[in-house]
C-alpha positions as a printed Julia matrix, in Angstrom:
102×3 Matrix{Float64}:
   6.33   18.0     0.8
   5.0    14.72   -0.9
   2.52   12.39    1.37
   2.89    8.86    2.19
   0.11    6.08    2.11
  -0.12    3.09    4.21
  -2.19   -0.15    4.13
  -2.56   -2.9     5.63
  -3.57   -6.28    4.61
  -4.28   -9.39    6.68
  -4.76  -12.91    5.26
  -6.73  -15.59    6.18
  -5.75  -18.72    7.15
  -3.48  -20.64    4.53
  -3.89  -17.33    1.81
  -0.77  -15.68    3.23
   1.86  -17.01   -0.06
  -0.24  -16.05   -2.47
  -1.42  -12.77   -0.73
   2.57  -11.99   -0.44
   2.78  -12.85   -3.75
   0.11  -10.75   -5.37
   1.55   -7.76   -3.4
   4.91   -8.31   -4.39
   3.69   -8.73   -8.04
   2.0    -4.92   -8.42
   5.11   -3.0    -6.08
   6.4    -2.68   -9.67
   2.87   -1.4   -10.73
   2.29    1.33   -8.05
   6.48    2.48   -8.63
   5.51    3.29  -12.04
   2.97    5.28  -11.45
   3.41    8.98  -12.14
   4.03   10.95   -8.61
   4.65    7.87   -7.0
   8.44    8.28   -5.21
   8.74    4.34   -3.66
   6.73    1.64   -2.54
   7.89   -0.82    0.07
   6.28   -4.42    0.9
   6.86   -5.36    4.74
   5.29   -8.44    6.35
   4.97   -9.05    9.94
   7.68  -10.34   11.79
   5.55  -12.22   14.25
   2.73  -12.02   12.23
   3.03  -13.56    8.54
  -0.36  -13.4     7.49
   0.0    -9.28    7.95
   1.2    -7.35    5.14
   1.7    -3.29    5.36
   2.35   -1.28    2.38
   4.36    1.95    2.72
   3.97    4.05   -0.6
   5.69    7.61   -1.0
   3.96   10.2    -3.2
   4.39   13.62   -4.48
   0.31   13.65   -3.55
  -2.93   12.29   -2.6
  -4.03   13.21   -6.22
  -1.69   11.35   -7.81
  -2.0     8.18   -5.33
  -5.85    8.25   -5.99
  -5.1     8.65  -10.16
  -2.89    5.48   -9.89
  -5.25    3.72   -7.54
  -6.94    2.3   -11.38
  -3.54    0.95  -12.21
  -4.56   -2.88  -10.71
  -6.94   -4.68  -12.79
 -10.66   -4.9   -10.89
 -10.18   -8.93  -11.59
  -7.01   -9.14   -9.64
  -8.68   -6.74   -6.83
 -11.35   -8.93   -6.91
  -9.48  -12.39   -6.45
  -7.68  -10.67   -3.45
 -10.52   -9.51   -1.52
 -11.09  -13.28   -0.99
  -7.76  -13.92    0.36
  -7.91  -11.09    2.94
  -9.59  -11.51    6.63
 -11.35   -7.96    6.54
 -10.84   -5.18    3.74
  -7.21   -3.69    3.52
  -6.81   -0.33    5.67
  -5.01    2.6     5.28
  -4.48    6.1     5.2
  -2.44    9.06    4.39
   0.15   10.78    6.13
   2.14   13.49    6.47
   6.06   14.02    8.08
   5.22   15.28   10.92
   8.41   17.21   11.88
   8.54   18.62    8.16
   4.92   20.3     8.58
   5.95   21.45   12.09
   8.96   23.59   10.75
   7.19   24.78    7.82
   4.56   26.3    10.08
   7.61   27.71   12.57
């Protein structure tokens, strides 16, 4: 049925290029990973210093195993362009788990 992750990222004041950046630079990164299916970048219309991330895997397992893909420097040089940590979660198609259980 596969699973799909999103997160959200917020940048402070004046960080939002190079936060845009930096995102757009690992998509490629996180589509290579093994069990990953797609990974979309999407920035808020009203809102440019808010960034989602919509990724598509076969599984949380193999979302968490790619999760070590990014080096900890670059993690590390992002965390100071964000307002708050990133957020996110998994989810599930809702109307595909309601007809499997039908």
């Amino acid at each position: 049925m596969g699973v799909t992750r999103i997160n959200e990222f917020r940048a402070r004041q004046g960080h939002a290029a190079p936060l845009r950046d930096f995102l757009r630079g690992v998509v490629p990164t996180i589509e290579a990973a093994p069990g990953c299916r797609s990974c979309r970048l999407l920035e808020g219309h009203g809102d440019p210093t808010l960034f989602v991330v919509i990724e598509e895997w076969d599984d949380i397992e193999a979302h968490r195993a790619a999760s070590g893909r990014i080096p900890p420097d670059q993690l590390q040089q992002v965390m100071a362009m964000l307002v708050e940590p990133p957020g996110g979660d998994y989810f599930e198609d809702a109307l595909e788990a309601r007809s499997a259980v039908e």
